[in-house]
C-alpha positions in Angstrom: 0.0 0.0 0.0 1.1 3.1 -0.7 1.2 6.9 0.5 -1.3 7.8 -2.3 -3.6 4.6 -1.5 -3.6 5.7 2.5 -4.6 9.1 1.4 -8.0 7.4 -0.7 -9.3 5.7 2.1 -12.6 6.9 3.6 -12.2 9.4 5.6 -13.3 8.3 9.8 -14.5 11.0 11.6 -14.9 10.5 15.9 -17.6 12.5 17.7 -16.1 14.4 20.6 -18.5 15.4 24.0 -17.5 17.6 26.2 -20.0 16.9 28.8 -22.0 13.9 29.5 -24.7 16.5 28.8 -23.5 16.6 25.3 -23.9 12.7 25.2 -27.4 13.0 26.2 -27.9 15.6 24.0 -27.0 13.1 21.0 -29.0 10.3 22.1 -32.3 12.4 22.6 -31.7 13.6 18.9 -31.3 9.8 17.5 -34.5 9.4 19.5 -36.2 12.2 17.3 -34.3 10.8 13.9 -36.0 8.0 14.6 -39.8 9.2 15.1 -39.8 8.4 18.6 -40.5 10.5 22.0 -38.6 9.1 25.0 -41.6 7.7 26.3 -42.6 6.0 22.6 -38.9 4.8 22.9 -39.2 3.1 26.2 -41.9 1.5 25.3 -41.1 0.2 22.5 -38.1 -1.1 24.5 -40.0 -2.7 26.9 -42.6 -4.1 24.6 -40.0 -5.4 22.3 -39.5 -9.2 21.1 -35.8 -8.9 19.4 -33.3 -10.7 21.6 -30.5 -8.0 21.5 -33.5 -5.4 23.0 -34.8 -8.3 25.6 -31.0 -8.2 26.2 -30.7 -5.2 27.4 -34.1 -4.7 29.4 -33.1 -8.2 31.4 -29.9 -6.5 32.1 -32.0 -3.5 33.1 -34.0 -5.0 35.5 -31.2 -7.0 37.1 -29.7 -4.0 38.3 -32.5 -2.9 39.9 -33.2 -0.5 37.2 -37.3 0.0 38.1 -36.6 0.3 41.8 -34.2 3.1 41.1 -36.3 4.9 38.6 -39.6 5.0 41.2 -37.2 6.1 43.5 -35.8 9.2 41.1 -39.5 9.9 39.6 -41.0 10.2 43.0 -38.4 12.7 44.3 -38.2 14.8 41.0 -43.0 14.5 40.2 -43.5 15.1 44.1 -45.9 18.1 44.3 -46.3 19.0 40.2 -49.2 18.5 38.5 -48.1 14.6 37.4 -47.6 13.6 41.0 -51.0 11.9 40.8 -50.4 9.9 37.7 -47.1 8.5 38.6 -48.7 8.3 42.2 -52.0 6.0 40.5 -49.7 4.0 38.9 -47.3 2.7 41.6 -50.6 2.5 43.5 -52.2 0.2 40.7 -49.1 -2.0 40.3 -48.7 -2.1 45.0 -52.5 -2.9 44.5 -51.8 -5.9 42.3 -49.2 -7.4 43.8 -50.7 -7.5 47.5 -53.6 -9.0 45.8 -51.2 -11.9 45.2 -49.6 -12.0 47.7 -53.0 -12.8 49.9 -53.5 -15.8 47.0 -50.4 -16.8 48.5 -51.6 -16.0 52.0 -54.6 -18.0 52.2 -53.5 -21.1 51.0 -51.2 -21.3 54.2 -53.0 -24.4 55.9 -51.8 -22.8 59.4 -53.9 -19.9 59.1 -57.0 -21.8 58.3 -58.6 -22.9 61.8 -61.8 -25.1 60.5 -64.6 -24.4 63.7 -65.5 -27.6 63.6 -61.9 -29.5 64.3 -60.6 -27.0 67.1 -58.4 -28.5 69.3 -56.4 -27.6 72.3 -52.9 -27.4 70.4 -54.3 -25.1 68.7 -55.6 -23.0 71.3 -52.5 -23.2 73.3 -50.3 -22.5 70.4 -52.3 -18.9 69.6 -50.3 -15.8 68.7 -50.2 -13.2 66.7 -46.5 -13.4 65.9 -47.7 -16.4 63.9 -49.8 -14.5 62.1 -46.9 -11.7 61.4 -44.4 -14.3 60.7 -46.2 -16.2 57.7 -47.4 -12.0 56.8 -44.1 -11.1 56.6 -42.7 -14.3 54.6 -45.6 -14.7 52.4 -46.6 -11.3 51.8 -43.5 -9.1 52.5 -45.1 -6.0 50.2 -48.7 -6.1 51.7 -46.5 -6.2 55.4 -44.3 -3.2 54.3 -47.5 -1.3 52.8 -49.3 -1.9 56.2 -46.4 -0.7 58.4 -45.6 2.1 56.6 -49.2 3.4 55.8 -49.6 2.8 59.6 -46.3 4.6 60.6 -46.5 1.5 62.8 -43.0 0.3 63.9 -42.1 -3.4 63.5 -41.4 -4.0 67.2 -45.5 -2.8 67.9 -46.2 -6.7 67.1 -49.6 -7.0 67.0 -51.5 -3.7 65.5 -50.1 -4.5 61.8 -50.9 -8.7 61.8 -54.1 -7.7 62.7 -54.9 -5.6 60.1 -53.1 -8.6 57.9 -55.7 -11.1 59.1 -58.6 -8.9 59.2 -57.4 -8.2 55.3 -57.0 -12.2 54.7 -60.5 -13.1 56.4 -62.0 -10.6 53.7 -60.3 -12.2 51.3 -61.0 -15.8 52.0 -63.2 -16.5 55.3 -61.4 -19.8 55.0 -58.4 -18.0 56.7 -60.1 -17.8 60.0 -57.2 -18.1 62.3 -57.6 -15.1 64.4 -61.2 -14.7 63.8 -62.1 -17.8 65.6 -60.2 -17.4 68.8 -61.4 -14.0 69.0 -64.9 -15.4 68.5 -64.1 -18.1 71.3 -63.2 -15.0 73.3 -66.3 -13.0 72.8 -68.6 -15.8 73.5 -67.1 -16.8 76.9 -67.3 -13.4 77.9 -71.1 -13.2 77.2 -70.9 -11.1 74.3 -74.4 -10.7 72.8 -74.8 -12.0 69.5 -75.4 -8.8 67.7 -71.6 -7.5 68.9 -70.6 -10.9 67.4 -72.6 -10.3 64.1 -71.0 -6.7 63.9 -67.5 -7.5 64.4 -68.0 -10.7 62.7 -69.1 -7.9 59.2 -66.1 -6.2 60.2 -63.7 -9.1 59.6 -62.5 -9.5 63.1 -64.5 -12.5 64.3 -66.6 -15.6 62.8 -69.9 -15.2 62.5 -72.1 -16.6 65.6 -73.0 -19.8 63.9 -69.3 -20.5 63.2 -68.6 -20.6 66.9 -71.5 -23.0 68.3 -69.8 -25.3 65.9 -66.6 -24.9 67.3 -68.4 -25.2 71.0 -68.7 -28.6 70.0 -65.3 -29.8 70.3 -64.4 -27.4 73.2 -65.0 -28.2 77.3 -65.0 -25.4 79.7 -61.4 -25.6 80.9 -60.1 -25.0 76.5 -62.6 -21.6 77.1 -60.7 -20.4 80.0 -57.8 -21.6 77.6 -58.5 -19.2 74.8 -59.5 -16.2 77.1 -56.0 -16.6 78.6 -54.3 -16.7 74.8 -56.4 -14.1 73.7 -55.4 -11.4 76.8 -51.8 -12.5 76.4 
């Protein structure tokens, strides 16, 4: 090859930034070039099928990419007029997942206490830390919503796995497991049906029916049993 032939070759030419603003600049206007806004772009991205793109949004969400964009959007949209969109849509998604996670939740056999199989184990074995534990391992989102809408800290150990059961009991009245003690309770303490009827509507006990079928199974001495759980 010669001087003249080095001289013919196309000609390279390297884009120089000054700034990573400059960068950004340049990517917004291959955006435009290319008929897309940033938020056509992203979701086309997202939306997309070709394995190099799919690529790129796993790698994305592996490093916690979402997380640290709610994060950013909520600190920059706080108070502006599209604080309640972004705020719907996190809602929407929080709503979905907590959803799930009660799925999850009530098919927990231990939370299911069947009225008409109560034992004294079970009686004995009563606490709400139960209930907290399988919240917190089944449902960790729906446990961190309640907390933090309830401001309520973690070592207050009963306020938030009641709401959790009181949720789950709505949910599926199959996942009776605080509901029936605290029906138990109510009834050895002479609570008149109607107080049992409205608490029972507001998910925090069986109904009254419910609980002359767990009388059944139950002497006096597992009665005195489940007031004693109960107050403790």
């Amino acid at each position: 090859m010669t001087l003249g032939d080095i001289t013919n070759l196309p000609q390279v030419t390297f884009e120089v930034w000054s700034s990573p603003e400059d960068k950004l600049i340049s990517i917004f206007d291959s955006i435009r070039h290319n008929g897309h806004t940033l938020r056509s772009f992203l979701l086309a991205a997202f939306e997309s099928e070709n394995p190099c793109v799919k690529q790129s949004v796993r790698v994305f969400y592996a490093n916690n990419g979402p997380a640290a964009m709610v994060q950013r959007w909520d600190g920059e949209l706080l108070n502006t007029r599209f604080d309640g969109e972004f705020a719907t849509a996190a809602a929407n998604v929080t709503i979905q997942r907590s959803r799930d996670e009660l799925d999850v939740l009530k098919g927990v056999g231990f939370l299911r206490h069947p009225t008409d199989s109560v034992c004294q184990q079970r009686i004995d074995d009563f606490s709400l830390h139960h209930i907290g534990a399988h919240l917190n391992e089944s449902a960790p989102i729906l446990s961190q919503l309640l907390h933090g809408i309830t401001r309520t800290p973690k070592k207050k150990k009963s306020f938030v796995p009641t709401l959790g059961a009181m949720l789950l009991f709505h949910h599926s009245q199959k996942s009776n497991y605080l509901q029936t003690m605290m029906g138990l309770y109510l009834y050895s303490l002479g609570c008149p049906k109607r107080v049992i009827t409205l608490l029972n509507g507001a998910c925090l006990s069986v109904s009254h029916q419910s609980i002359w079928r767990a009388l059944k199974t139950l002497t006096d001495d597992a009665l005195k049993r489940v007031q004693a759980a109960v107050r403790s």
